[in-house]
N, C-alpha and C positions, 0 to 999 in steps of 0.2 A: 259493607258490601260482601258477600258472600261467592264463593265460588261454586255453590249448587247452583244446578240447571235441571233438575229433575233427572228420574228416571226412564232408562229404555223404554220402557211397556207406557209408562205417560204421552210418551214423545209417539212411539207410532199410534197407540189411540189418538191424538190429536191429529197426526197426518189423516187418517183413517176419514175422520170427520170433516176437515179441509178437503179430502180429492170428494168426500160423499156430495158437500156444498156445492165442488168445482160442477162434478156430473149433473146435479141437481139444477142449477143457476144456467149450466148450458143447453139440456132438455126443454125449459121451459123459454130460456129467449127464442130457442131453434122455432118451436110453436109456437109463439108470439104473444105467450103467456105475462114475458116481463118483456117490457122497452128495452132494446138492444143499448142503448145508452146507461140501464142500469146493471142489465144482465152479465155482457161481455167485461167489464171489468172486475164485477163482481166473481167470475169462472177466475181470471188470469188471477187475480188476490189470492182466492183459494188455493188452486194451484201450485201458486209460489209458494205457500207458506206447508203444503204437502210437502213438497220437495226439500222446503229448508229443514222440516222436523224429522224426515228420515236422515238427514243426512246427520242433524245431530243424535239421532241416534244413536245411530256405529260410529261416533266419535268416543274417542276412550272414556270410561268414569272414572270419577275423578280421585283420587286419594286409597287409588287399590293398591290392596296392601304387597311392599317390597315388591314397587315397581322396577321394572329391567334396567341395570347399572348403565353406566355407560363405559368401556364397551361389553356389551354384552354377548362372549366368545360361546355361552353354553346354553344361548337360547331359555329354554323354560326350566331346562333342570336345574338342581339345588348348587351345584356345581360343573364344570368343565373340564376336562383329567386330558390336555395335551403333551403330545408327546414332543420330547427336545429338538426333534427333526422336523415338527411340524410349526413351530411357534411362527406368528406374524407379529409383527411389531406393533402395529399400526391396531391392528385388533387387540393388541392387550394393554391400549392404551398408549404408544410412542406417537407422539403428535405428526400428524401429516407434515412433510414438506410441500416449499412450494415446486411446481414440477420446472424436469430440465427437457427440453429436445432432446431424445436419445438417451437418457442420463438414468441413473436408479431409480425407484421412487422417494428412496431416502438415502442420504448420505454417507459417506463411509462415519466410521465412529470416532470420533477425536479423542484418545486418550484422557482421563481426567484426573490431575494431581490424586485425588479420591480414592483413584480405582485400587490400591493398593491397602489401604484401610479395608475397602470394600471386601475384597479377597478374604481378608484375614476374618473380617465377620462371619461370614459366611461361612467356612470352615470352622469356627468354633460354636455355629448353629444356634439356635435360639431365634428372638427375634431379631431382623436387621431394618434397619429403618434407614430410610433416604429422605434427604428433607431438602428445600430450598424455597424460591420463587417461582410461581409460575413461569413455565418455558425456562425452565433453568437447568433442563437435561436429566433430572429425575428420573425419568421412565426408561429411558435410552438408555442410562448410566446401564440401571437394575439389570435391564433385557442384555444388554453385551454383557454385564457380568454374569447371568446366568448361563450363557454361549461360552464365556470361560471356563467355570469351573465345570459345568457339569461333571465333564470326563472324571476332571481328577476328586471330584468329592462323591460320586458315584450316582449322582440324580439321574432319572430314566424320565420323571416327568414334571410338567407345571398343572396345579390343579390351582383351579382360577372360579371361588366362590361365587355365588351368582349374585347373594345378599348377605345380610348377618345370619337368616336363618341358616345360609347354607353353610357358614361358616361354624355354627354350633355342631351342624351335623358331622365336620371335616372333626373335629378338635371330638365328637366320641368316634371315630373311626379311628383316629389315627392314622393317616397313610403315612410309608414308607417311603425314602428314596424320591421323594417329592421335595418342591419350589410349592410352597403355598404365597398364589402372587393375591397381592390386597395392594391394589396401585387406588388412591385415592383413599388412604385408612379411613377418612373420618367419615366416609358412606358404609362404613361397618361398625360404628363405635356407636349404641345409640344410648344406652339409660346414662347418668351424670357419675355411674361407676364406672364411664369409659370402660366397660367390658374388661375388667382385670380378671375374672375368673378365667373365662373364655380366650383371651389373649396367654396365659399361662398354663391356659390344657395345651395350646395347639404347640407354646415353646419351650417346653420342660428341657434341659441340659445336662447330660448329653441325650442327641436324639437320634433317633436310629438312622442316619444318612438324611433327614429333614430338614426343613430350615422356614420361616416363613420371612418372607422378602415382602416389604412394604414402603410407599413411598406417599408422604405427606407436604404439602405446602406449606412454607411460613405462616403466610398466615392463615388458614385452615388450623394450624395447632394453635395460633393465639385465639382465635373463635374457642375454640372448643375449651379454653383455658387452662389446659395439662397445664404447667407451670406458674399459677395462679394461685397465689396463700388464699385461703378463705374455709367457708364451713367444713367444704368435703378435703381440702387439704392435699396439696402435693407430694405426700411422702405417700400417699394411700396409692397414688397409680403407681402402676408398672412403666408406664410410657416416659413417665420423670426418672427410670433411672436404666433407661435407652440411651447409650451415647448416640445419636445421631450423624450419621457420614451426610457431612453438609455440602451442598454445592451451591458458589459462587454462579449469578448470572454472564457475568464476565470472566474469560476465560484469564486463567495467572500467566503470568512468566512461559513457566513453561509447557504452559497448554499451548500458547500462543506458536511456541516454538513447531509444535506437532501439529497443530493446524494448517501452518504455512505448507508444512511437507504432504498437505492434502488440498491444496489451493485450487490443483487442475476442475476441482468440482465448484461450479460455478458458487452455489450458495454458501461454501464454506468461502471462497477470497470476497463473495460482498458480502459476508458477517467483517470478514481482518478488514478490508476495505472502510466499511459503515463505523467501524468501532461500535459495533453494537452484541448483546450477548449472542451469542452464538446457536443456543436453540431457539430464541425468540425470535432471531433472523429468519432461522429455517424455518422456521411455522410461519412466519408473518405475522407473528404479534402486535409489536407496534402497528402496523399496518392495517388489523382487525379495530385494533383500538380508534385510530382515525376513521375507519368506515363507521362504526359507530356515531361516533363525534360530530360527524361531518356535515348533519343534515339533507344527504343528499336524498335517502328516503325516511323521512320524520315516521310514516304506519310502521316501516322495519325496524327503525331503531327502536320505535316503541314497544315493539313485539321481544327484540333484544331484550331493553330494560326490562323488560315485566320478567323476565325470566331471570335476568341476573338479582332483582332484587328479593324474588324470591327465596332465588339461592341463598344470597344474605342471611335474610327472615329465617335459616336454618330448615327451610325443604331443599331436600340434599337429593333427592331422585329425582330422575325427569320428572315433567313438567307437561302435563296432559296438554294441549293443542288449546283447548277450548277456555283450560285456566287465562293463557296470554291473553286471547281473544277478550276476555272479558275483564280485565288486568288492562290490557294494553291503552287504552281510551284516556286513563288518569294521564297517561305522558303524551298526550298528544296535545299540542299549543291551541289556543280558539280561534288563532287566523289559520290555524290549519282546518280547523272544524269548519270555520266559516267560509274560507273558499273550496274544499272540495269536501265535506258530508260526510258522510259513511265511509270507512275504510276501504280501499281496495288488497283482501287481504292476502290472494293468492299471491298479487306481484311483489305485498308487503314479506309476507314469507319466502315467497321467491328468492329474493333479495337477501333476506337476512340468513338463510341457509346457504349463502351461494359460496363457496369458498374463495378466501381473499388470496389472489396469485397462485390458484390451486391449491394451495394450502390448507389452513385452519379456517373456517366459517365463525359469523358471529355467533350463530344457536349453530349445535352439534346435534343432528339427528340421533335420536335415543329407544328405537322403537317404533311403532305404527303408532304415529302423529302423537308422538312425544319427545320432546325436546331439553336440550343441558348448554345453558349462558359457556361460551368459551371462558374455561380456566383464568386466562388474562387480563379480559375485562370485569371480571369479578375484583380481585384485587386489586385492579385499578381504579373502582367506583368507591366511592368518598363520600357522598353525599348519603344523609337519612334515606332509610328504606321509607318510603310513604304511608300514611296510614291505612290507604287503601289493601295494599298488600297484608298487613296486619288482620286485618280485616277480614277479608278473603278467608285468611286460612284460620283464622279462629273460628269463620264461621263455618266450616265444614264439619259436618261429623263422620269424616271417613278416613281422616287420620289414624295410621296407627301408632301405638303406643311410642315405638322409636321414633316415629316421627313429631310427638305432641312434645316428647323430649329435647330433641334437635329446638324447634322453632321455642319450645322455653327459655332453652341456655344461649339464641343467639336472641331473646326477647332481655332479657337480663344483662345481654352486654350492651344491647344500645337502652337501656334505661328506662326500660317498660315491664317494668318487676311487674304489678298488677296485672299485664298479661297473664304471666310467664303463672302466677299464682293459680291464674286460672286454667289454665291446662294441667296443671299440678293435683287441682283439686279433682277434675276431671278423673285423672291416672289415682286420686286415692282412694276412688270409690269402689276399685276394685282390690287393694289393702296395697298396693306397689307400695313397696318400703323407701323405694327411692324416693317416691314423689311427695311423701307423708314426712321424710325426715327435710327434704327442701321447705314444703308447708314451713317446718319448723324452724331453719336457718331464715328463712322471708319475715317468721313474725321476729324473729331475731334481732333481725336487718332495720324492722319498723321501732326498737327497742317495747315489746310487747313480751317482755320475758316467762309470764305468767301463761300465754297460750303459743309461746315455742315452747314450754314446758311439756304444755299436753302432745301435741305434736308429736315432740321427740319419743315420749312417752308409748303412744300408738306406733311409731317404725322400728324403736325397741321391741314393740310386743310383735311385730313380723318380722323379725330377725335383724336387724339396721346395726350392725356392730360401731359404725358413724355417731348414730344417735346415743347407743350407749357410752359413747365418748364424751358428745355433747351435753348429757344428763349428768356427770361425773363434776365437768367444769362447771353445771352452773350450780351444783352441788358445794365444788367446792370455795367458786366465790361467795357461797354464804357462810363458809366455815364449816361448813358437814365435811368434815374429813373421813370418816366414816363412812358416811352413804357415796361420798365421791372414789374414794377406796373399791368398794363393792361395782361400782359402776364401771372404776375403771378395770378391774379384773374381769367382768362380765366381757366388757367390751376386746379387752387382750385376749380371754380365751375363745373368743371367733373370730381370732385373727385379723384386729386390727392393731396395725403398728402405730398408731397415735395413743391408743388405750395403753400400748406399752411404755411409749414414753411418757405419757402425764402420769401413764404408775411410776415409773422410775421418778418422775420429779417429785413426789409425792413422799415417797423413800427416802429421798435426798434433804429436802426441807425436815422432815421428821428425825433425821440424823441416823437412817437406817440404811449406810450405805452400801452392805454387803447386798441387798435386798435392789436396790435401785441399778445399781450394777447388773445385774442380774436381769433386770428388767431391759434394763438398755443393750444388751447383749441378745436377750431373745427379740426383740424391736431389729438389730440389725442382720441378725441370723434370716430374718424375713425378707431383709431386703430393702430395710429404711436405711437411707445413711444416716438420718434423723439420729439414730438408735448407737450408729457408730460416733458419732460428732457428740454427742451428750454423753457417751462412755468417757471418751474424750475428757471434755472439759472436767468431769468427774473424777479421772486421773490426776489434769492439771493441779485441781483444787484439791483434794482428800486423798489423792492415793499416789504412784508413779510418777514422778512429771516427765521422764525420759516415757513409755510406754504412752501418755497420754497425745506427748508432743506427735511422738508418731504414728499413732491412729489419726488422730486429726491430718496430718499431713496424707497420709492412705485414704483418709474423705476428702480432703481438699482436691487431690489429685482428679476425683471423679468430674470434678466441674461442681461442687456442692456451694455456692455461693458463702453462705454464713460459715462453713471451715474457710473460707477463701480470706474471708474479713477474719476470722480468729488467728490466721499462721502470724499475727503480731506478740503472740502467745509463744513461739517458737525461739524470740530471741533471747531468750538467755540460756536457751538450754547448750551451747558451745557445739552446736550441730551443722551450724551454715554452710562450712565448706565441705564437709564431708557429705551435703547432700546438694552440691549444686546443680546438676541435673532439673532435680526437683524444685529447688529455689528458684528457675528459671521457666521449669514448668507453670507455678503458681504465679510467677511475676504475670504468665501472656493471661491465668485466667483470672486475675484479679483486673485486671485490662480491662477484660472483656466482659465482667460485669460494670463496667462503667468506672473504676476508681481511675482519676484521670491522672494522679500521682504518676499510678504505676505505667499507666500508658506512655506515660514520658520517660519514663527510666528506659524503658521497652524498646522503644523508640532509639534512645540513644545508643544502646548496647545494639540494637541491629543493625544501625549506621557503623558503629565500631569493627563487627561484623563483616562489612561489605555489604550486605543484604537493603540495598538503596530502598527498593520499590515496600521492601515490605515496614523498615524505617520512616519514609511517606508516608504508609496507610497509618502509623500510630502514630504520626505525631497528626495527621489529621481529626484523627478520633480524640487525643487528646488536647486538641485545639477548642473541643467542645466543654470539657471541662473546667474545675476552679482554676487551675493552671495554665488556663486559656492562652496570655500574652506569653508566657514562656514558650509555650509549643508551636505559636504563631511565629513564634522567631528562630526557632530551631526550625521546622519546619523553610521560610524563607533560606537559613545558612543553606539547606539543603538543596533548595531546589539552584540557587547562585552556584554552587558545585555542580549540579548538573547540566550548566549552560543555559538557564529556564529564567533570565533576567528578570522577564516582566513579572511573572509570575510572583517570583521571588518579592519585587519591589512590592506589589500588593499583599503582600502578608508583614513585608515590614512597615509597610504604613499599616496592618490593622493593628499589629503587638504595639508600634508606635503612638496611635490613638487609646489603646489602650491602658498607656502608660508605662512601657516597659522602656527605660532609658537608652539599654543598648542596639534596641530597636529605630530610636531617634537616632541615634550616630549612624548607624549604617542605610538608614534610609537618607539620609543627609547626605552622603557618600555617594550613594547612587543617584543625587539629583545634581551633586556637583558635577560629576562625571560627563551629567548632560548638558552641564552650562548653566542649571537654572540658580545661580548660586544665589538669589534671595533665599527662595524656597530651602534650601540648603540651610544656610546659617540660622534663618529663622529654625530650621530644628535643631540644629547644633546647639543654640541657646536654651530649648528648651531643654535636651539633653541635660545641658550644663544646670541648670535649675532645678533639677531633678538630683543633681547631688552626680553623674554621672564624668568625673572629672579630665579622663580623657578628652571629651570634647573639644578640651583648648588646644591638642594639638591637630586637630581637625581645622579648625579657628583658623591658627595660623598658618594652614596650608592653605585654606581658602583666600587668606587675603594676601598670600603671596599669589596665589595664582590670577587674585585681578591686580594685582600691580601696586596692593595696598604694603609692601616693606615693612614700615613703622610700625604697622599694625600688627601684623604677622609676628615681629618680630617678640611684641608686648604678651602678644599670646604664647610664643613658643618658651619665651624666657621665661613666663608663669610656670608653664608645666614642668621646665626644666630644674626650675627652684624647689617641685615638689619630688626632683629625681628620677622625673619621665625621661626613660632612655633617650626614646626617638627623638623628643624636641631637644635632647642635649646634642646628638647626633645633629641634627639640621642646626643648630646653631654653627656648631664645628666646619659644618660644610660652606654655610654664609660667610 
């Protein structure tokens, strides 16, 4: 299915012809030329279908190019240059609240643990990036941190691109003393070089009083795959070596605290109230999401979906009116078709734009009858994009280039490569390097090594400094050390940092270490940590091991995962305590790459701490880990100290089911307590079975406590023979 409809000058010449019929068919039944029984129907047909082809007319066409963002603060020009005293929230993107009687139209601003990192970003200029979950305060953060610092960093304005184009245009200007805002980045990232040139004109450091301020969704960044090994490589963006100021949906501790002292505003005490995140409260998130859901209008929600899953499918702009319309049918049930026909589609739009509790709507008005899926139900949709939506926009040719790009790289994440190839091929008829060195990762992909060759070959010959990487490697897995040499020098001297480091490794295997060094030092001068972590280990092995241990710790630091995994490199160099700081730092981000060890240590040291709540969040995470039944039961000691019984009890039954022995004892403990003393001893024995030898004196408290003595006593005297204090003690007492 296709999203063309023809064009304007089609559409009224057909009108044109329909009213000529209409007039015609009416003339002649009026004289009694045609039977009134054929005539008058045959006028009102005509007619109607006059009126429906004008009107499709002046519906928007479809796929014009760097359609209007959403929001769209600067109308048609390339950019918007507002002044600090004029900003609107809500217009640069701050998600509508729902409304109060008498009340603001948005809330006051809740402090966010963040905002202090944020500061400091910001002041040190470059790029800043804000990331989180949808309605997760992202927008809101940015917009009050800009209200903060302006004064003291000296900004006069916010200049708010309209598209990418207008974003290339900001970045050869240059402006001054400006917030360049990019709220929803990945509607400005379009070729699969996510815009690294472009993104490093605008944030060069230092910058003359500028800054660009950007905020990205979770997952928006995993669509677009910054953080993803693969052809094009994560050391190649700028975006992978962005710490990102992350915000939690749920406010912390001490948000919590600063929210209650704003309660008097109705939607901030039913977020504390709801225990629900706090700007998804205030927009009505959840609440969009169940209008959705709900079936109460099947034509709206389908109008919804066809727009959300476009979004998906990687069309990132609105959503022309007429695409839904023609989209929308595939999501609609056949008892829906069957009992009521043709869409009723005003009351279906109606509906779907009407905002939920004044708040956020399901489609977001984007323009003259164009539309953008709410942020939250994007993320919250799961299910395959349909074929029909594939479909649709393959079949257009009015896509542009950034856009054939978007809808390839979100065709490729849901596993419809042969799409994604064909918009690729499409993009390399005109020599796009980008599209020509993917050609060549795709026949890669299909193990067709012979024509990724040519490929690569051809984005080489348009400048692909990628492909020249890639031509290196496949060079030198046949042993052309040589030609892979050449390739990867080719490729290092236009600046790319993986040419630098497969030079450096290159160096390194050949025993050329002064040279490989050298290579992985201009590799991180660039900006790869790549470049610093393989100097690194380069140290470790052939040079310095004091010098190597700490570069790698200096990468490690960054959040660099594979330095995170290497700092087991670190122990013997007699440096632990003199850097615990740092050792403490590395423990939360080896955590947080998943190693579930450390999440348990983490955990333990924050509970030692004091720091309860955040002790809970790791031993939860590390509850998911190899170390599962250990953290399952630390976790339980934990929450029994918090007064949180039940809760407790079901985590030492899971560590208990899991076979953690001291998990059976104390879950045994807590069943006696309640009387159910089978239940009880039955795990106490397994306990004991498990090699877990306390147990017995467990035993023999339970079977004093039902009136079994003898028994009791056969147990206590066991543990006591093996030197258990307490059953010595409770004999003493008997």
């Amino acid at each position: 299915m296709s999203l063309e409809t023809g064009s304007r000058t089609v559409r009224l010449a057909g009108a044109a012809v329909a009213a000529a019929v209409a007039v015609v068919a009416g003339l002649f039944t009026s004289r009694g030329t045609l039977p009134g029984a054929v005539g008058w129907p045959v006028e009102v047909l005509a007619a109607a279908a006059a009126g429906l082809l004008v009107l499709l007319a002046f519906l928007p066409r479809r796929g014009e190019p760097d359609a209007a963002p959403r929001p769209d603060p600067g109308g048609a020009r390339a950019s918007q240059v507002l002044r600090i005293t004029e900003l609107d929230p809500v217009r640069l993107g701050v998600l509508p609240a729902w409304t109060v009687p008498g009340g603001a139209p948005i809330p006051p601003y809740v402090p966010r643990t963040a905002d202090s990192a944020l500061d400091r970003a910001l002041a040190h200029g470059g790029l800043v990036l804000v990331q989180g979950e949808a309605a997760a305060g992202k927008t809101r953060t940015a917009y009050d941190a800009v209200l903060r610092n302006a004064f003291r960093l000296g900004w006069e304005s916010v200049t708010v691109p309209r598209d990418e184009a207008g974003l290339r245009e900001l970045a050869r200007e240059s402006p001054a003393k400006t917030v360049v805002w990019l709220d929803d980045l990945e509607r400005y990232l379009t070729t699969d070089s996510l815009d690294d040139v472009l993104l490093k004109a605008l944030s060069p450091r230092p910058r003359s009083g500028s800054v660009v301020l950007a905020t990205l969704r979770t997952r928006a960044r995993e669509d677009l795959g910054i953080d993803a090994d693969g052809a094009n490589g994560r050391s190649r963006r700028l975006l992978t070596r962005i710490t990102p100021i992350t915000l939690e949906r749920r406010l912390d501790r001490t948000e919590t605290v600063g929210a209650h002292r704003m309660r008097t505003d109705p939607r901030i005490s039913g977020a504390l109230i709801a225990g629900a995140g706090l700007a998804e409260h205030i927009a009505a998130g959840p609440e969009a999401l169940q209008r959705w859901r709900s079936g109460e209008n099947e034509a709206g929600a389908a109008l919804v979906s066809a727009a959300v899953d476009l979004r998906r499918a990687g069309y990132l702009d609105p959503v022309p009116l007429d695409w839904l319309v023609s989209l929308h049918t595939w999501y609609l049930s056949e008892d829906f078709r069957r009992r009521l026909g043709e869409t009723d589609l005003a009351s279906a739009l109606d509906w779907a734009v009407r905002p939920v509790r004044g708040a956020s709507p399901c489609l977001v008005r984007a323009g003259q009858d164009r539309y953008v899926a709410f942020d939250y139900l994007v993320d919250a949709a799961t299910a395959d994009v349909p074929d029909a939506a594939w479909q649709g926009l393959l079949g257009t040719h009015l896509l542009t280039a950034g856009q054939r790009f978007r809808v390839a790289r979100a065709a490729v994440r849901f596993g419809r490569l042969p799409d994604a190839v064909r918009l690729w091929t499409q993009l390399a008829q005109s020599g796009d390097q980008f599209a020509l060195f993917n050609l060549g990762w795709a026949a890669q992909a299909g193990g067709d090594e012979a024509n990724a060759e040519q490929w690569f070959l051809r984005a080489a010959d348009a400048g692909n400094s990628w492909a020249m990487s890639s031509l290196g490697a496949i060079a030198e897995r046949r042993g052309d050390v040589s030609v892979a040499q050449l390739w990867y020098q080719r490729a290092a001297d236009a600046g790319d940092t993986t040419g630098m480091t497969n030079l450096g490794g290159l160096f390194a295997q050949t025993g050329r270490i002064g040279e490989a060094r050298d290579a992985y030092r201009r590799a991180a001068s660039a900006g790869d940590p790549n470049g610093l972590r393989k100097e690194a280990v380069l140290e470790l092995l052939h040079g310095d091991r004091k010098r190597g241990a700490d570069l790698l710790r200096r990468v490690a630091l960054t959040g660099d995962p594979a330095a995170v995994r290497l700092m087991g490199l670190l122990s013997d160099t007699g440096e632990r305590e003199a850097h615990r700081p740092d050792v403490d730092a590395l423990r939360r981000l080896t955590a947080e790459i998943g190693d579930g060890e450390t999440a348990l240590d983490l955990a333990r040291n924050l509970w030692n701490q004091g720091d309860l709540d955040a002790a809970e969040t790791w031993f939860r995470r590390a509850a998911e880990g190899e170390n599962g039944r250990v953290a399952e039961f630390g976790l339980a000691v934990l929450l029994e100290q918090r007064g949180r019984a039940a809760e407790a009890e079901q985590w030492y039954r899971r560590s208990a089911e899991h076979g953690l022995p001291e998990a059976m004892l104390n879950l045994g403990a807590a069943l006696q307590e309640r009387g159910e003393f089978d239940d009880a001893e039955s795990w106490y024995y397994r306990a004991l079975r498990a090699g877990h030898l306390p147990a017995e004196v467990n035993l023999g408290a339970l079977h004093w406590q039902r009136g079994n003595l003898e028994e009791g006593r056969s147990w206590y005297q066991r543990a006591a023979d093996r030197g258990d204090e307490l059953a010595q003690q409770a004999l003493e007492n008997l």
